[in-house]
N, C-alpha and C positions, 0 to 999 in steps of 0.2 A: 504494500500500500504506500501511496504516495504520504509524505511527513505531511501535517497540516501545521499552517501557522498560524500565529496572530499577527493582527497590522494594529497600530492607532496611529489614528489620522488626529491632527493638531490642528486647531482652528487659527486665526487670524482673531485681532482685538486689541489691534496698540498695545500700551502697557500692559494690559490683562494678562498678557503674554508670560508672563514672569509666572504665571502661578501653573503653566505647564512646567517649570524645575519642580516645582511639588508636585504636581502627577508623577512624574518619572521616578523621582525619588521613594515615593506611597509604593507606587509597582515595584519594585526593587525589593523593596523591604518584605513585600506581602510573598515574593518569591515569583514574580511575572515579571522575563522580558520579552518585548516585544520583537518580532522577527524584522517586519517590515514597518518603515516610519515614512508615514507620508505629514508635510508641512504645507501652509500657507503665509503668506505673512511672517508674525511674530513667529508665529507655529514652525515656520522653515529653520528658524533661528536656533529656540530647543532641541527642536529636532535632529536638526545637523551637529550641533554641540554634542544630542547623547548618543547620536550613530558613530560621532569621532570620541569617543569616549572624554567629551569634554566637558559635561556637564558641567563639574564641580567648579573651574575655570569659570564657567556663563553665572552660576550664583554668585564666585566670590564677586563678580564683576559687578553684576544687580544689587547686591544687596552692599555695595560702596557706594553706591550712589547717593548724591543729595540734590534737588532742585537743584541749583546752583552748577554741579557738575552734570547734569543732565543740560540745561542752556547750554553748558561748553561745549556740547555733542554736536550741537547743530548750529552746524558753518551756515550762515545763510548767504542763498546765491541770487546774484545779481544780472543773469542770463537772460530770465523770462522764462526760463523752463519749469521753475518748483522754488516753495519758499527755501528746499535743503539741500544742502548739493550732495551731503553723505560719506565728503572726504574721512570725515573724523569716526565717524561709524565703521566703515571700511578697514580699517586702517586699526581702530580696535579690534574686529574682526582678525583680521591679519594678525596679528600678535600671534595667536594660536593656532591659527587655522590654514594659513597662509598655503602648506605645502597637503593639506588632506584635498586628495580626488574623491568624488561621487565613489567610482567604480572600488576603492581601494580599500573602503570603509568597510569595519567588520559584520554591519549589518545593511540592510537593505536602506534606500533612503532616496525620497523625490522632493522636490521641489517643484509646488505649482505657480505658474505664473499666466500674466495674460499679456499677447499679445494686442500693442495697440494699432488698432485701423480694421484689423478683421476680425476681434477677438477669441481667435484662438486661445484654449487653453493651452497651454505648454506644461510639459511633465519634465521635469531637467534630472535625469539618472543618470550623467555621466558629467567628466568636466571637473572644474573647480569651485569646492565646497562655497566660499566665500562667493563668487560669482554666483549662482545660482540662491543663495539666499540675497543678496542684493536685491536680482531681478525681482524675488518673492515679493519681500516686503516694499516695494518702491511705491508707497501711497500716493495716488495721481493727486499732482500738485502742493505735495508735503515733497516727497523724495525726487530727486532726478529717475528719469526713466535708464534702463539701460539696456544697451545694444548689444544681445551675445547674436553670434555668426549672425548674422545679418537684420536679425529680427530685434525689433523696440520691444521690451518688455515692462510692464510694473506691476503691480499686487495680482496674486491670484487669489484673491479675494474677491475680488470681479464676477469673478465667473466659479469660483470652487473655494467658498468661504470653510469648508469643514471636510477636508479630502477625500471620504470615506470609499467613492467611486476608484480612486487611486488604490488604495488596497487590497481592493476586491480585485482589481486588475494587476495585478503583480504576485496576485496568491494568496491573499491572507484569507482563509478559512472561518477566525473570527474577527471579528473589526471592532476597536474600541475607540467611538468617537469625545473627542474631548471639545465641547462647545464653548467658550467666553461667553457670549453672548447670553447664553439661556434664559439668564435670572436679569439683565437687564431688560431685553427687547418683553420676554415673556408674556408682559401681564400686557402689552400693547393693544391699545382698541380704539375706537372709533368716537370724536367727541362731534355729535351732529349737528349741534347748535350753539354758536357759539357767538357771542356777541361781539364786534370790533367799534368799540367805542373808543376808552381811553386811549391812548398812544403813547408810550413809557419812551423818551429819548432818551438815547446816552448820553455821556457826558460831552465828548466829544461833538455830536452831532449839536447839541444844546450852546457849544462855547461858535460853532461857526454860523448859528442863525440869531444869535444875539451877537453875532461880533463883537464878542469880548476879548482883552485883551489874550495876546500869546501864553500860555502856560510856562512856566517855569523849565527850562530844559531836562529831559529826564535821562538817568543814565541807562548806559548801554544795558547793565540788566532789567531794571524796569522795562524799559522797552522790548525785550523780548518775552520777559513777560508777560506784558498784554496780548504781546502777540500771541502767545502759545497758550496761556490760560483766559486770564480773564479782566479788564482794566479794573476800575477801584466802585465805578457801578456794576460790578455785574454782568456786564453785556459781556458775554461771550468772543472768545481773540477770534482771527481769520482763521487760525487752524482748526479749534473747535468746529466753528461750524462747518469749514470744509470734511473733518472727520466723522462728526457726527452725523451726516450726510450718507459720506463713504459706511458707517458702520449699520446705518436704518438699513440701505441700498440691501447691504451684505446680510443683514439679520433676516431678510425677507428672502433674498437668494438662498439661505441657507434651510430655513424652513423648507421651501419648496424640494431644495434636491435630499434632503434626509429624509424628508415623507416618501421619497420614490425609493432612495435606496437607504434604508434604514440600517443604522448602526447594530452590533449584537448588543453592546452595550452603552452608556449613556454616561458620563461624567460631565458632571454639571457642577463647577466652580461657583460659590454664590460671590460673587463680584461688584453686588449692586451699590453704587456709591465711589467706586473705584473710577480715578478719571482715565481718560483717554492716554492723557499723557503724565500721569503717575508714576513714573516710572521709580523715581524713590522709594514708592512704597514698596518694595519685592520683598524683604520679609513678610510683612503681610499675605501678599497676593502668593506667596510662595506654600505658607500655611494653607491658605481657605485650598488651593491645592489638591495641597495632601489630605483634609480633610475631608472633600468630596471623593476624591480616591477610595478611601476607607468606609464611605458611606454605600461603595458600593463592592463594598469587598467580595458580600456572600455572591454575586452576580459573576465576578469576576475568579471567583473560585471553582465555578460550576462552570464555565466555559471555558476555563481552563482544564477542567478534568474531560472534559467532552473533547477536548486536542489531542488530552494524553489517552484517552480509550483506545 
């Protein structure tokens, strides 16, 4: 009889992303590894980390972070392409990863991406590690896009928000899908009637129709700042709302294709309240993790035994 295996497929979710080192680590402990690892996004990131057996490397690196040294991440480019160009990203990446190929790696390992103009999904199983999560997580209009042989690539998120079709197609027998998004999009509904009355301006928009005077210069980090979180009212930075955009698009792609091809099992991270770009929080998100790991241990011990029969 042919071996059967197991895949988990890793979803995409900005920062969220951090609390797949806590699934990987939960499975480890419980006595589950996974054969084949399909990534998106974030998910390509983890993933590639614990098929290069680098995990430990990807936390100690998360869980260093503070606001502060997350703004250092992001080089902003001044091209027109994307607010981030990714040099610095990259480049951390590289530290560790620099010389791992796809093909070299001791377990199985894809990276989804999408093609921009035809959108093609793209499967990257071969090549340079670092390269192919590049193209993963290249959030349209956050990250630069990039060009492997000949094709423009950025998030496969796009089109394959939670891989699970990829593992099924490389052999996995059981699939453990790990979702970000679950506990946020979830409870999502339909508000029908809604009145547009009041008009709430920002700050910003309030200082250029009263023509008051220039605001006090603010520094480089305030400034990025707003950009990336949120100004001193509230209103949401450019990248919020472009991600949050990006992650509704994705939560609603994502529904659709795990209703068709449904996961064997389901890890559902409670992440609600968790920002986009939190990324200091990875302790946390690392835990909540490992906890939904464990909440679904008995599942995952019984599909585990049905491999080994």
């Amino acid at each position: 009889m042919t071996q059967q295996k197991l895949g988990i497929a890793l979803g995409g979710g900005g920062a969220r992303g951090w609390a797949h080192i806590g699934v990987l680590k939960a499975l480890k402990e419980i006595g589950i590894q996974p054969d084949i690892i399909a990534g998106t996004s974030i998910g390509s990131i983890a993933g590639g980390c614990y098929a290069a057996n680098e995990l430990d490397q990807l936390e100690e690196f998360a869980t260093n972070l503070t606001r502060r040294r997350v703004l250092g991440f992001l080089d902003i480019n001044m091209t027109g392409t994307s607010l981030i160009s990714g040099r610095r990203i990259c480049n951390a990446l590289d530290a560790h990863l620099e010389n791992h190929k796809i093909e070299d790696l001791p377990r199985t390992f894809v990276a989804v991406a999408t093609e921009i103009g035809t959108g093609h999904e793209v499967w990257m199983d071969r090549g340079y590690l670092v390269n192919a999560m590049r193209a993963s997580y290249a959030l349209p209009g956050i990250f630069k896009p990039v060009k492997i042989n000949g094709r423009w690539l950025f998030d496969g998120a796009m089109v394959n928000p939670v891989p699970v079709s990829v593992c099924r197609a490389m052999g996995a027998s059981v699939v453990i899908a790990v979702n970000l998004n679950a506990d946020i999009f979830g409870k999502g509904t339909v508000i029908p009637s809604h009145e547009a009355l009041e008009l709430e301006i920002a700050d910003d928009d309030q200082a250029d129709e009263a023509q008051l005077e220039p605001p006090q210069p603010e520094t480089t980090f305030s400034k990025l700042r707003n950009l990336f979180f949120s100004d001193k009212s509230g209103a949401p930075g450019v990248s919020r709302v472009m991600l949050d955009a990006f992650n509704i698009t994705q939560d609603r792609i994502a529904r659709a294709r795990l209703a068709g091809d449904p996961p064997d099992i389901n890890i559902k991270p409670r992440l609600q309240g968790i920002g986009l770009f939190d990324f200091h929080r990875a302790e946390e998100m690392i835990e909540l993790g490992r906890e939904a790991t464990y909440r679904a241990k008995d599942d995952l011990q019984h599909h585990l035994g049905l491999i080994a029969a």
